[in-house]
Kinemage of the C-alpha trace (Angstrom):
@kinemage 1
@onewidth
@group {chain A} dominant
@subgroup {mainchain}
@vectorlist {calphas} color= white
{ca unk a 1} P -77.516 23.794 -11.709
{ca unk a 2} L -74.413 21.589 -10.804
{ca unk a 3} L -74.319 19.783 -14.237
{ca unk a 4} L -75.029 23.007 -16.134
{ca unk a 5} L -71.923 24.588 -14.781
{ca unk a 6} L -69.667 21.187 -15.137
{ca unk a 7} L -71.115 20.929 -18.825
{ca unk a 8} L -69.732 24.476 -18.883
{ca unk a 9} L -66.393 23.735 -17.404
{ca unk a 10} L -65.776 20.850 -19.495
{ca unk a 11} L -66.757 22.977 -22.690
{ca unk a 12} L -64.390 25.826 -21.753
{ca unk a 13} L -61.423 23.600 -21.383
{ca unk a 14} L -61.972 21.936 -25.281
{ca unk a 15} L -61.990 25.325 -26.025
{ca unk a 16} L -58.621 26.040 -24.441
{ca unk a 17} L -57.052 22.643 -25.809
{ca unk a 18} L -58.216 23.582 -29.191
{ca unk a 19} L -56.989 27.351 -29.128
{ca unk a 20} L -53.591 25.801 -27.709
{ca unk a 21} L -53.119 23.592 -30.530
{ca unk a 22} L -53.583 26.030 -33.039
{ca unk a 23} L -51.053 27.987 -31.388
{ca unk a 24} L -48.736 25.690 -31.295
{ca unk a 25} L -48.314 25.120 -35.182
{ca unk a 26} L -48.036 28.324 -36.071
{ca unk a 27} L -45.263 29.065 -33.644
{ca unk a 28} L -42.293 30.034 -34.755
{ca unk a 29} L -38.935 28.439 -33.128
{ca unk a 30} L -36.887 31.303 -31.585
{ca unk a 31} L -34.550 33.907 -33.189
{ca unk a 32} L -31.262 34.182 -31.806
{ca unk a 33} L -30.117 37.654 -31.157
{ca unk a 34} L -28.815 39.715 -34.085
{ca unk a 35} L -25.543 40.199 -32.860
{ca unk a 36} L -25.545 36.322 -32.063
{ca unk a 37} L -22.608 34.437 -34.259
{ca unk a 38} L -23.551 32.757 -37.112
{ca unk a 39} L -20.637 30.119 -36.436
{ca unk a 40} L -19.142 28.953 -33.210
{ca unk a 41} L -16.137 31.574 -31.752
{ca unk a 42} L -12.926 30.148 -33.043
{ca unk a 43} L -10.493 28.757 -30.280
{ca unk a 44} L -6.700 29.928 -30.279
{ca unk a 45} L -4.180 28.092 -32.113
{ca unk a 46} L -2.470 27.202 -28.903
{ca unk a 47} L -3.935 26.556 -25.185
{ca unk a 48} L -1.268 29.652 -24.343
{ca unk a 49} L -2.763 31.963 -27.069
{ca unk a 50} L -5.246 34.176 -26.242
{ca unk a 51} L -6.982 35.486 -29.717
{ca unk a 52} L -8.066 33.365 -32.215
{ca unk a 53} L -5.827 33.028 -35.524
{ca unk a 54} L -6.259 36.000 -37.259
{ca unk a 55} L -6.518 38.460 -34.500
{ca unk a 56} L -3.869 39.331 -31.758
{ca unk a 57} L -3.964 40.610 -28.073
{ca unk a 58} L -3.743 43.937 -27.686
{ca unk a 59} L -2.758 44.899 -23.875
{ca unk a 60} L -4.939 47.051 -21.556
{ca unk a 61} L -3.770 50.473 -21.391
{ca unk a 62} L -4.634 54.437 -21.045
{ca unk a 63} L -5.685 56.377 -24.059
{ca unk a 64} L -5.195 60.238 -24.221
{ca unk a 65} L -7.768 62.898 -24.959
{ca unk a 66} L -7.561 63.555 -27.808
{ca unk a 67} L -10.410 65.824 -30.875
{ca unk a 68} L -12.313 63.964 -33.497
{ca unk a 69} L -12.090 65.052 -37.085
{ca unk a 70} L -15.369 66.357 -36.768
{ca unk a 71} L -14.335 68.678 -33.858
{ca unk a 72} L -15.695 66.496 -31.029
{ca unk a 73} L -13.598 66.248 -27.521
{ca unk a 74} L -12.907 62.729 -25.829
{ca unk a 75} L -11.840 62.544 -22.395
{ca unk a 76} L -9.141 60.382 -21.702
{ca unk a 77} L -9.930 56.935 -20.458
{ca unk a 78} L -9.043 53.519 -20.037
{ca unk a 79} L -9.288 50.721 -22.678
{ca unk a 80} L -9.672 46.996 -21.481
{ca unk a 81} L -7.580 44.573 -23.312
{ca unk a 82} L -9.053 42.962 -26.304
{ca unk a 83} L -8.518 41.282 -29.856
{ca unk a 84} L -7.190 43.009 -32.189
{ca unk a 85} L -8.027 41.727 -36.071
{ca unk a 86} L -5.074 41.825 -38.470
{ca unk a 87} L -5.742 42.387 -41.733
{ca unk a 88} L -3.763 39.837 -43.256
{ca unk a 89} L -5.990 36.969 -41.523
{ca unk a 90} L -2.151 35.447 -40.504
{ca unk a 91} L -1.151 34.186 -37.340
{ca unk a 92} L 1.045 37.158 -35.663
{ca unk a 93} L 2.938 37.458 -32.421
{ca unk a 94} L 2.934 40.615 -30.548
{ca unk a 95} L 5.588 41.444 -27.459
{ca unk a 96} L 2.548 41.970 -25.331
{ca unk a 97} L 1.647 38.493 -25.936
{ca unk a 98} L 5.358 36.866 -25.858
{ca unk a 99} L 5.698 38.529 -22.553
{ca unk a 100} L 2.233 37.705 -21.071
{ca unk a 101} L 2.897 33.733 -22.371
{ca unk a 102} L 6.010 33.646 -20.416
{ca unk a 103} L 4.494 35.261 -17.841
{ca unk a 104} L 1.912 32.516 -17.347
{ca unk a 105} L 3.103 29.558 -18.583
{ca unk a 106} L 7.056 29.388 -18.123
{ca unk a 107} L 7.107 28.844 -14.490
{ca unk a 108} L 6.325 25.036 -14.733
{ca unk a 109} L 9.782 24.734 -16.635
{ca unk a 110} L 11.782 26.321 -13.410
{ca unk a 111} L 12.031 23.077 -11.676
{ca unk a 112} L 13.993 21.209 -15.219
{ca unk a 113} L 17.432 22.332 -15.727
{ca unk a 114} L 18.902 21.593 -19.511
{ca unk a 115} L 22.587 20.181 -17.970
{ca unk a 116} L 25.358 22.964 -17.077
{ca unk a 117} L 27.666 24.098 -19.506
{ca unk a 118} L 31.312 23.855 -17.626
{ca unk a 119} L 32.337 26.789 -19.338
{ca unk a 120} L 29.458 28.818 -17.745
{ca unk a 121} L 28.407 26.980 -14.770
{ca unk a 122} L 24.975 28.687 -12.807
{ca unk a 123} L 25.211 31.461 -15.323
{ca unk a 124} L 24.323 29.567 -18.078
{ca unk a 125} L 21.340 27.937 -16.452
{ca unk a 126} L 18.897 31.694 -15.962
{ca unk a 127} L 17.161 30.663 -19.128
{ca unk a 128} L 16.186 27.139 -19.113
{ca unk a 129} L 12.795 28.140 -18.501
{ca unk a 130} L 12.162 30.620 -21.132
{ca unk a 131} L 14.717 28.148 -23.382
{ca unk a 132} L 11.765 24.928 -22.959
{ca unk a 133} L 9.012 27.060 -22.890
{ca unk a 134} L 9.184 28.922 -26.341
{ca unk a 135} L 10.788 25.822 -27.759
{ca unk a 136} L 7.619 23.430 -26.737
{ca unk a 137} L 5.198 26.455 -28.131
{ca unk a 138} L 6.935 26.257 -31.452
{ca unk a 139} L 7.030 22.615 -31.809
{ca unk a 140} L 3.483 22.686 -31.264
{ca unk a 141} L 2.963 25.462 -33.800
{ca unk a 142} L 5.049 24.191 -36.389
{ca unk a 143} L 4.761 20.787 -35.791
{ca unk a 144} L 8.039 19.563 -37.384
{ca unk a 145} L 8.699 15.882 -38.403
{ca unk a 146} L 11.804 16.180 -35.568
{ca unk a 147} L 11.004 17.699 -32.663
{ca unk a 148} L 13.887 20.880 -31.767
{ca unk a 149} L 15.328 19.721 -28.433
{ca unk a 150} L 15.367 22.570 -26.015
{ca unk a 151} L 19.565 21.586 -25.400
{ca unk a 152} L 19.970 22.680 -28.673
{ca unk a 153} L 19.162 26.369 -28.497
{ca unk a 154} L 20.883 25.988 -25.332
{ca unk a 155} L 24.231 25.500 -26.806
{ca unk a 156} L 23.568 27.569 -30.097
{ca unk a 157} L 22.820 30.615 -26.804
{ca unk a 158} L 25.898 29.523 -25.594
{ca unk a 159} L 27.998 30.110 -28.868
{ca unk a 160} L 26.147 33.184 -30.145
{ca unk a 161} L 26.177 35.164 -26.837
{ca unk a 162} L 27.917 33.114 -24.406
{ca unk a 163} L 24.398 33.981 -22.328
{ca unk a 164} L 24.962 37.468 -22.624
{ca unk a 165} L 21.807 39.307 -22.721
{ca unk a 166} L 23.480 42.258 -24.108
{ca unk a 167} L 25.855 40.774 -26.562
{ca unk a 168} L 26.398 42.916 -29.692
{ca unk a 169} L 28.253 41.723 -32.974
{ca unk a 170} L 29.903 45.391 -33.434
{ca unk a 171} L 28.396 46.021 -36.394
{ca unk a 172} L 25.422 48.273 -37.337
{ca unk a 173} L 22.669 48.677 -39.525
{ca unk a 174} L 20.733 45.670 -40.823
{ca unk a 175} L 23.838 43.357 -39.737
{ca unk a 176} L 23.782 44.713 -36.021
{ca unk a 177} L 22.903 41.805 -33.962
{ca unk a 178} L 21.919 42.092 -30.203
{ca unk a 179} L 20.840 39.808 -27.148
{ca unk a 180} L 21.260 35.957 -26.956
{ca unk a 181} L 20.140 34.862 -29.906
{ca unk a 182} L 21.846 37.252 -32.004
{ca unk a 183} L 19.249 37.837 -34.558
{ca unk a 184} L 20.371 40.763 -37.275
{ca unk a 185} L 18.426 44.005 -36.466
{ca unk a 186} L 17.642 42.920 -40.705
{ca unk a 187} L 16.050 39.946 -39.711
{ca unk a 188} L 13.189 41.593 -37.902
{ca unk a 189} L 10.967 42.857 -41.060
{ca unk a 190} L 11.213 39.465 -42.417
{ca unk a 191} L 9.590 37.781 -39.197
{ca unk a 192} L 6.283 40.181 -40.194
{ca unk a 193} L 4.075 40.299 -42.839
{ca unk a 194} L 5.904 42.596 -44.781
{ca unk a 195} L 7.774 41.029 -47.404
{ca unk a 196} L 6.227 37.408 -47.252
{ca unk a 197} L 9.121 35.731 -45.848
{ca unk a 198} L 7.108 33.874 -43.198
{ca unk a 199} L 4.059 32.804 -44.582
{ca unk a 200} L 2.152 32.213 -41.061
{ca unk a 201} L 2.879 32.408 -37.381
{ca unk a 202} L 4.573 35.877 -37.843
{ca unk a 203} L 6.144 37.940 -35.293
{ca unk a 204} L 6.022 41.850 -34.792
{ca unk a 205} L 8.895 43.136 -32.394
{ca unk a 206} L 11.367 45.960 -32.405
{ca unk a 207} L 15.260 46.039 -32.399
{ca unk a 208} L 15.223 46.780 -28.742
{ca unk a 209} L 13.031 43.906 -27.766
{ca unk a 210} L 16.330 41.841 -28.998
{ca unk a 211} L 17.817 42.728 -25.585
{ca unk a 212} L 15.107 41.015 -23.740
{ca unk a 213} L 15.848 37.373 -23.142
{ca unk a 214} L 12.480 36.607 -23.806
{ca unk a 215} L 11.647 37.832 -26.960
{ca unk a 216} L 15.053 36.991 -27.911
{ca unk a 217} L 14.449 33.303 -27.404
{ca unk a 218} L 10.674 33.475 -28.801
{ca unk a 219} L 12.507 34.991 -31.959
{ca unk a 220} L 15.511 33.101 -32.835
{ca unk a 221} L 13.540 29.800 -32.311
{ca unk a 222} L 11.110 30.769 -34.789
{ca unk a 223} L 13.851 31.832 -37.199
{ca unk a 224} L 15.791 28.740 -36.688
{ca unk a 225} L 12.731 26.669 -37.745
{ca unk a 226} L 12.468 29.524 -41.431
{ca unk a 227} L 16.499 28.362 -41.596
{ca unk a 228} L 15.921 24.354 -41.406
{ca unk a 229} L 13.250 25.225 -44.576
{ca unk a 230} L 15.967 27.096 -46.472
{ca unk a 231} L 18.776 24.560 -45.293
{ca unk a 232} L 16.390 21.970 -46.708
{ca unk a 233} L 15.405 23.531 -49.761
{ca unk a 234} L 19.005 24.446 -50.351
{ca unk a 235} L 20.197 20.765 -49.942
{ca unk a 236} L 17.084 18.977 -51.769
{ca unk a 237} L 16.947 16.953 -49.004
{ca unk a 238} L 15.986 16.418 -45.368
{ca unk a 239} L 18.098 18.212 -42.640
{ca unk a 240} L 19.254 18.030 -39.207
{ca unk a 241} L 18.768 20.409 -36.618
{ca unk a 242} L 22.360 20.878 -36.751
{ca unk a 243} L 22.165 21.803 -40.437
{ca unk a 244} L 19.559 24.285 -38.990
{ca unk a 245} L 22.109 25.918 -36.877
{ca unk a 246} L 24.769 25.974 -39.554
{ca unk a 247} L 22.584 28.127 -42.013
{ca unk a 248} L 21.694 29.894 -39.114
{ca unk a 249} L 25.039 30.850 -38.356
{ca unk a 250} L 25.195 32.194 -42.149
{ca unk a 251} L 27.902 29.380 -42.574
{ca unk a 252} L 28.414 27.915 -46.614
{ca unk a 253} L 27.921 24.052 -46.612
{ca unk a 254} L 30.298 23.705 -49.334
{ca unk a 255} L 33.198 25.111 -46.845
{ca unk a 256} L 33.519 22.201 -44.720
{ca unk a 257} L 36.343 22.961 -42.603
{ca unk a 258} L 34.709 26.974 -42.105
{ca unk a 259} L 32.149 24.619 -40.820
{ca unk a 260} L 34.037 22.749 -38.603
{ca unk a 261} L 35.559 25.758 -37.231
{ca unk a 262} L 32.633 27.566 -36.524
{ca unk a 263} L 30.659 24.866 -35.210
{ca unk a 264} L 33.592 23.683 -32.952
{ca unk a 265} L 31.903 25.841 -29.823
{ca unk a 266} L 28.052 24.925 -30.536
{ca unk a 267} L 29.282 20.792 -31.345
{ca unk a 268} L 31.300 20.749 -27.732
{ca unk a 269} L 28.200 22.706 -25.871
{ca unk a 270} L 25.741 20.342 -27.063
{ca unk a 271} L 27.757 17.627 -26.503
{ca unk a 272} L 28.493 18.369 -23.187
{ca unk a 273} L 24.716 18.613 -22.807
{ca unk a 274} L 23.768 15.627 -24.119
{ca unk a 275} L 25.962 13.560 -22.120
């Protein structure tokens, strides 16, 4: 009786092996999910970036009732933040995301001051932070052949606004030009994807933003870098960041002692800096 059943054990487990086996050739490897991505997520551009290229941060905020075409009620509610896809694929800049970058990453510049300005003293050191900060981002972005030293746009702030967040030129229309930068209220379209003029890393801000420091800064950096392409394609020739400034200004080369003139503030600022 003993042997019978161990006969029968041992034929039951050949049975199993060979059942097994069988099995395991005609298995098929695993399906991902159907909403799983067919690629890996793209990172951000920039470790301070939040979206992907492509798509920009849209902040959390509350959403009011509000009827659907097809007569259908929705309650109001609260959406979470998320990313938003633009549908020109391009980089774009949003002031949600200028403000929440400064917000997070700026700090760490607090402890370098850019030198003092005599003229201004303390006064002229309340954006050395946002000054580094926006100026490293873009010289990541952009990666230009000479990197734009943060003292610059310190003394170009200094002879544009004399750090006046609410500096005005006096004029208005598209050659009104507000905050420290002093970027025309015209300027703005051309930083979006409207007419072209940019043709990545675009930024989407309003008139009144110009009297925020920080988008201020964010913007006349990037248009500084657009003016050292003109300057150079103007010249047919490499250019200096001081050349940048000087087209920036909306000064002619070809009027060299208009340029002297008008650079006479932003020469003895950086100067004085660079010391």
């Amino acid at each position: 009786m003993l042997k019978f059943i161990q006969k029968l054990v041992r034929g039951i487990e050949k049975i199993i092996k060979i059942v097994f086996k069988k099995e395991k050739k005609q298995r098929k490897p695993t399906q991902p999910p159907k909403d799983f991505p067919k690629e890996p997520l793209k990172k951000p551009i920039h470790p301070w970036r939040i979206c992907p290229k492509g798509q920009h941060y849209r902040v959390d905020h509350d959403v009011q009732g509000y009827t659907t075409a097809s007569g259908k009620s929705v309650d109001p509610y609260h959406r979470s933040w998320t990313c938003v896809k633009n549908p020109s694929e391009k980089d774009q800049l949003y002031s949600e995301e200028i403000d929440k970058i400064a917000i997070e990453h700026f700090a760490q510049f607090k402890v370098n001051i850019l030198g003092t300005i005599s003229d201004f003293g303390e006064r002229g050191n309340i954006y050395d932070h946002i000054i580094q900060g926006w100026t490293k981002y873009w010289n990541d972005i952009l990666k230009p052949s000479e990197q734009l030293n943060p003292r610059l746009i310190k003394a170009l702030i200094a002879s544009e606004s004399s750090f006046n967040p609410k500096a005005w030129n006096g004029l208005s229309g598209p050659n009104r030009a507000r905050g420290l930068m002093q970027v025309l209220d015209g300027t703005l379209p051309l930083l979006t994807n409207k007419y072209k003029e940019l043709l990545d890393h675009q930024i989407n801000v309003t008139e009144e933003d110009m009297l925020n420091p920080n988008f201020s800064i964010c913007v006349g950096i990037r248009w500084l870098f657009r003016k050292k392409q003109l300057a150079r394609a103007f010249l047919k020739r490499e250019v200096s960041w001081r050349e940048a400034v000087i087209m920036y200004k909306g000064i002619p080369f070809e009027h060299e002692n208009e340029v002297r003139r008008l650079m006479e503030n932003f020469d003895k600022f950086y100067g004085e800096l660079s010391e």
